[in-house]
C-alpha positions in Angstrom: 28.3 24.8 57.3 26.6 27.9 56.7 27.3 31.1 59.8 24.5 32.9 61.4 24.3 35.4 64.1 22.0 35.5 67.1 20.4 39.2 67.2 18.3 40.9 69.6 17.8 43.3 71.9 21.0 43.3 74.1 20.4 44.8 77.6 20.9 48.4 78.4 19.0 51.7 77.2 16.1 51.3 75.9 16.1 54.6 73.6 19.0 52.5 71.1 17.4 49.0 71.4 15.7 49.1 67.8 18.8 50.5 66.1 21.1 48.4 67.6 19.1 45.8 66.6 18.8 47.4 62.9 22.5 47.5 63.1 23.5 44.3 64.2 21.6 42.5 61.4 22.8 45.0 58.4 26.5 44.3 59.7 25.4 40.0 59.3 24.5 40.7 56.0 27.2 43.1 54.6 29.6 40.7 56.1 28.5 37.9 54.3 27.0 35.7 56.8 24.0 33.1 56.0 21.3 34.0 59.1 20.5 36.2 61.7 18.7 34.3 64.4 16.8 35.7 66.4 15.5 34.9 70.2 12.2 35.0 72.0 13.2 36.0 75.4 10.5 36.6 78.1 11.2 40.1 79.3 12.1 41.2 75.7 10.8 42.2 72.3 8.3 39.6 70.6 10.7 38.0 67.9 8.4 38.0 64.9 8.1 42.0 65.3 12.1 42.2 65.7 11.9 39.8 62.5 9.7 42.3 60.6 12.2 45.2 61.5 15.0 42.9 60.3 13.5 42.6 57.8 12.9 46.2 56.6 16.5 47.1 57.4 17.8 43.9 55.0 17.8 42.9 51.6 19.2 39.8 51.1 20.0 37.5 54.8 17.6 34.7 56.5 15.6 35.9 59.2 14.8 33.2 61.6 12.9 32.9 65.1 14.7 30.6 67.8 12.3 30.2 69.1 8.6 31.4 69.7 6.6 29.4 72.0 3.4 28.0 70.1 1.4 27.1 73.9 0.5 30.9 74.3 -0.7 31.6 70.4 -3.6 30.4 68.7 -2.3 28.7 65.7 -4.4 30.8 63.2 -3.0 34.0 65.2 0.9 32.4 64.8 -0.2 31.8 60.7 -1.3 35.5 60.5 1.5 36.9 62.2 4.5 35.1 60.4 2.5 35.0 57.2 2.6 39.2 57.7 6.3 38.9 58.4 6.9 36.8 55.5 5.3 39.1 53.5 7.5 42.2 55.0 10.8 40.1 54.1 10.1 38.6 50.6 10.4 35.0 51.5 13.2 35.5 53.8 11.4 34.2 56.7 12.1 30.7 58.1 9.7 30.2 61.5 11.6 28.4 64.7 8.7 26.8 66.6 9.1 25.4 70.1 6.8 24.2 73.2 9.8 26.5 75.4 9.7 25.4 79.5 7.8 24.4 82.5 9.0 28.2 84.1 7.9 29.9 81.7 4.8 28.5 80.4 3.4 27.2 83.6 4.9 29.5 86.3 5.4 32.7 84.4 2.1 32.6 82.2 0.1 30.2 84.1 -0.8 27.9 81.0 -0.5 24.1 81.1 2.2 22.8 80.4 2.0 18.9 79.5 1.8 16.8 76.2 4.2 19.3 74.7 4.5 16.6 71.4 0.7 16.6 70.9 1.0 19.9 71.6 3.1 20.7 68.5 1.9 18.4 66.1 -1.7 19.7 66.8 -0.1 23.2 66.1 1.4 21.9 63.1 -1.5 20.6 61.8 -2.9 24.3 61.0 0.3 26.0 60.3 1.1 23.7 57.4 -2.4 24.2 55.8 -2.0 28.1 56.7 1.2 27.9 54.9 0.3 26.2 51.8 -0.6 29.7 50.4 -4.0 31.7 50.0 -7.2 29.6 50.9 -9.6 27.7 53.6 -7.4 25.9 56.9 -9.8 23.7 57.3 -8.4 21.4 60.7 -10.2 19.3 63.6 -7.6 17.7 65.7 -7.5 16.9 69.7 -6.8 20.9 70.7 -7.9 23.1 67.9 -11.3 23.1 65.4 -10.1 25.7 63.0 -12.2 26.4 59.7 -10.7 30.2 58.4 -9.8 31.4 55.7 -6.3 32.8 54.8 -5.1 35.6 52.2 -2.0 37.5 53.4 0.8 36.5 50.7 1.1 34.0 48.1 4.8 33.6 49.2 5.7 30.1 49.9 6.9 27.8 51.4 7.5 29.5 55.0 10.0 27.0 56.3 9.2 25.6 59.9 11.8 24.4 62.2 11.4 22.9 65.7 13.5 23.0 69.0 13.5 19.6 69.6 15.9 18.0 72.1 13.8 14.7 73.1 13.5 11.6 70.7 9.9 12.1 70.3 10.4 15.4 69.4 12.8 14.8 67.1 11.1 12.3 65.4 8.5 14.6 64.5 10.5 17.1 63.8 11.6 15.1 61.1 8.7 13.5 59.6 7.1 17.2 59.2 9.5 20.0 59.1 12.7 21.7 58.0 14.6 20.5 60.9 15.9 21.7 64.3 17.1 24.7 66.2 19.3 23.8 69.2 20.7 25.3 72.4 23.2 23.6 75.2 23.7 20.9 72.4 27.3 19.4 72.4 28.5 17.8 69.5 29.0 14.7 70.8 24.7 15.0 71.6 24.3 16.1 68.0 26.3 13.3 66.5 24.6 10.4 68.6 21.7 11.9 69.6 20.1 14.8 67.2 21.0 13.9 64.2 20.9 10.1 63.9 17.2 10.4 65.6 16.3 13.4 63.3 17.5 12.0 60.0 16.1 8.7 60.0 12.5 10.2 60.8 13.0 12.6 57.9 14.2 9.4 55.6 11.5 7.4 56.8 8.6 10.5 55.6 10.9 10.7 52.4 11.6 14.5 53.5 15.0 15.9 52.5 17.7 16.0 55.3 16.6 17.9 57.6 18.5 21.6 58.8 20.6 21.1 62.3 21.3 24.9 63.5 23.4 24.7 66.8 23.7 27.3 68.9 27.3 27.9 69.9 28.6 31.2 71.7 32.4 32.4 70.4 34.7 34.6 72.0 38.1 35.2 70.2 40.5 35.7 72.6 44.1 35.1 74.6 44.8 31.3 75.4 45.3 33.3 79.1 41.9 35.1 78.5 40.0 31.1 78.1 38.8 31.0 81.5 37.5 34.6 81.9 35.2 34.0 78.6 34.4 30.5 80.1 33.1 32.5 83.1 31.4 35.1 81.4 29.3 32.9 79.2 28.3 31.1 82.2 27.3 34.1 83.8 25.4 35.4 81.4 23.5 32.5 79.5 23.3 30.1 82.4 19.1 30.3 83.3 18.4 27.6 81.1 21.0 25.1 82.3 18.0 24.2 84.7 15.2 23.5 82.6 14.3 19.6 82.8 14.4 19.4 79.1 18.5 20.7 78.5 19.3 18.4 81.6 17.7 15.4 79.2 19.8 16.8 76.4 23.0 17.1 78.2 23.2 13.7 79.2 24.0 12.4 75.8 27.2 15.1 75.6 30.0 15.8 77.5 28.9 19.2 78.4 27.7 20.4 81.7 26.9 23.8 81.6 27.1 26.4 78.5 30.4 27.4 78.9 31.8 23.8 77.9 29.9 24.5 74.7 31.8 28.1 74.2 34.4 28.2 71.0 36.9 30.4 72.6 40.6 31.2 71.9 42.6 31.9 68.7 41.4 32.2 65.1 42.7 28.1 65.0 40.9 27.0 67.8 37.8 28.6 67.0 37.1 27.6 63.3 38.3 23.9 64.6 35.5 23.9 67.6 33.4 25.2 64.8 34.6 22.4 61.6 34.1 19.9 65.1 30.3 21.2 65.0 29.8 20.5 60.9 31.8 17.0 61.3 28.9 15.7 64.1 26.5 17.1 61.3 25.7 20.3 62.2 24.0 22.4 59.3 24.1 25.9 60.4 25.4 27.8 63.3 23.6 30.6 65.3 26.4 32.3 66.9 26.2 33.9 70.2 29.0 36.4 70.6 30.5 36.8 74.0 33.0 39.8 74.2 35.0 40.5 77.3 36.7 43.1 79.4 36.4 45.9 81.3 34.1 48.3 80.7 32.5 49.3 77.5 35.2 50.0 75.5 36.9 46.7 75.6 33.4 44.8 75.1 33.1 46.6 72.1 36.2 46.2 71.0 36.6 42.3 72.1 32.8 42.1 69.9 34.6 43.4 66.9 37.1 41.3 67.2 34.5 38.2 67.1 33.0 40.1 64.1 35.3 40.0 62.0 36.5 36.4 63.1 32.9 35.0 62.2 32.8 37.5 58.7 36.4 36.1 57.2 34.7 32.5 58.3 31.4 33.3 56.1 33.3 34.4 53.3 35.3 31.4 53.2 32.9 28.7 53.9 
């Protein structure tokens, strides 16, 4: 199972937002890991343009999105932008798609927010054309009639993967892309749920087996320090506990809330919450480090400790 690290722009001054950013993803690939991952968050900095200055700072470590909604960008607009950032990081680039939630496409943009398969499949329909390399994308389909031509890089393939959580997403997640990109996924949801339902679409198109990337916050800490990072992952990555489509998801695992999904404790219970992960078929982790403490100095410290946790993990796998 291949480690990767959730980037982006953590909160606090604005003046060191690009170079922590900068920072954070040289340190991923010094330390060996496989992926920076990196979010699309509504108040925050678009992802592809974090990607593309990832992507500058790096030489050799994925870059992927996780995820960019596709309902507020023209396809052909989505092809031109990641095509530019593919360009920027030599192939580098793999493109997490998703149709995101009803509060933020509906109540905080105002768009629709219904159909959300045909929604992506119509979308994938011109991004795998756009994709294909140089030339015409040449697509009529229920939302888009796109005839344009293309001629940003002759780097290919950009790899596509989907946040897909539902069956029907799932299944066309596997019939036409790389695989999926998950959030508030237990493994016990992964091993019944994702996986089975994402594999046999992908057998069925005779794609390769698909890419599962789980999302799974770590905190190395105490036994007696458990419940505080419990709390503090809660705390801060609770928002999207709500959303209809994680409460869908979270009734096929045992967890209730993001903090049953933390890997937290000592160096053993951590890699075996992890190996738990890659034995219900997970792929790749994006980890979301939660330090604790009080004050800055013992978040930054409780962080390192993570680090380095997660780099002696990469080097071994």
């Amino acid at each position: 199972m291949r480690i990767g690290l959730m980037v982006g722009p953590e909160r606090g001054r604005y003046a060191t937002k690009i170079d922590r950013l900068r920072a954070d993803a040289c340190w991923a690939e010094d330390a060996g890991l496989s992926t920076v991952w990196i979010p699309q968050i509504p108040d925050e900095l678009d992802a592809l343009t974090a990607a593309t200055i990832v992507g500058l700072a790096t030489s050799r470590i994925e870059i992927g999105t996780a995820v960019v909604p596709v309902q507020p960008r023209h396809p052909i607009a989505l092809a031109q932008q990641a095509l530019s950032v593919q360009a920027v990081c030599g192939g580098r680039l793999s493109l997490g798609l998703g149709v995101s939630h009803h509060w933020i496409i509906d109540e905080m943009l105002g768009l629709p927010y219904e159909r959300p398969v045909p929604t992506m499949r119509a979308h994938l329909d011109v991004l795998e054309q756009a994709f294909r390399g140089p030339g015409m994308v040449d697509v009529e389909n229920d939302l888009f009639r796109v005839h344009n031509p293309l001629d940003i890089t002759d780097i290919t393939p950009t790899p596509i993967l989907l946040a897909a959580l539902g069956p029907r997403m799932l299944q066309l997640c596997g019939e036409r892309t790389d695989g999926t990109i998950l959030w508030m996924a237990d493994e016990r949801a992964i091993g019944s749920h994702v996986v089975p339902t994402l594999t046999k679409a992908a057998a069925a198109a005779g794609r390769p087996a698909p890419r599962v990337v789980a999302g799974v916050p770590v905190c190395l800490c105490g036994d007696d320090e458990i419940d505080l990072a419990v709390a503090r992952t809660n705390r801060i990555l609770s928002e999207a506990e709500v959303s209809p489509n994680y409460q869908k998801l979270l009734e096929h695992g045992d967890a209730r809330q993001v903090g049953d999904i933390l890997a937290a404790g000592s160096e053993a219970t951590i890699e075996k919450r992890l190996q738990s992960f890659a034995d219900a078929g997970v792929t790749d982790v994006s980890v979301r480090v939660v330090p604790i403490g009080q004050g800055r100095d013992e978040l930054v410290a409780s962080s390192k400790r993570t680090r380095e946790l997660l780099a002696s993990l990469a080097t071994s796998a």
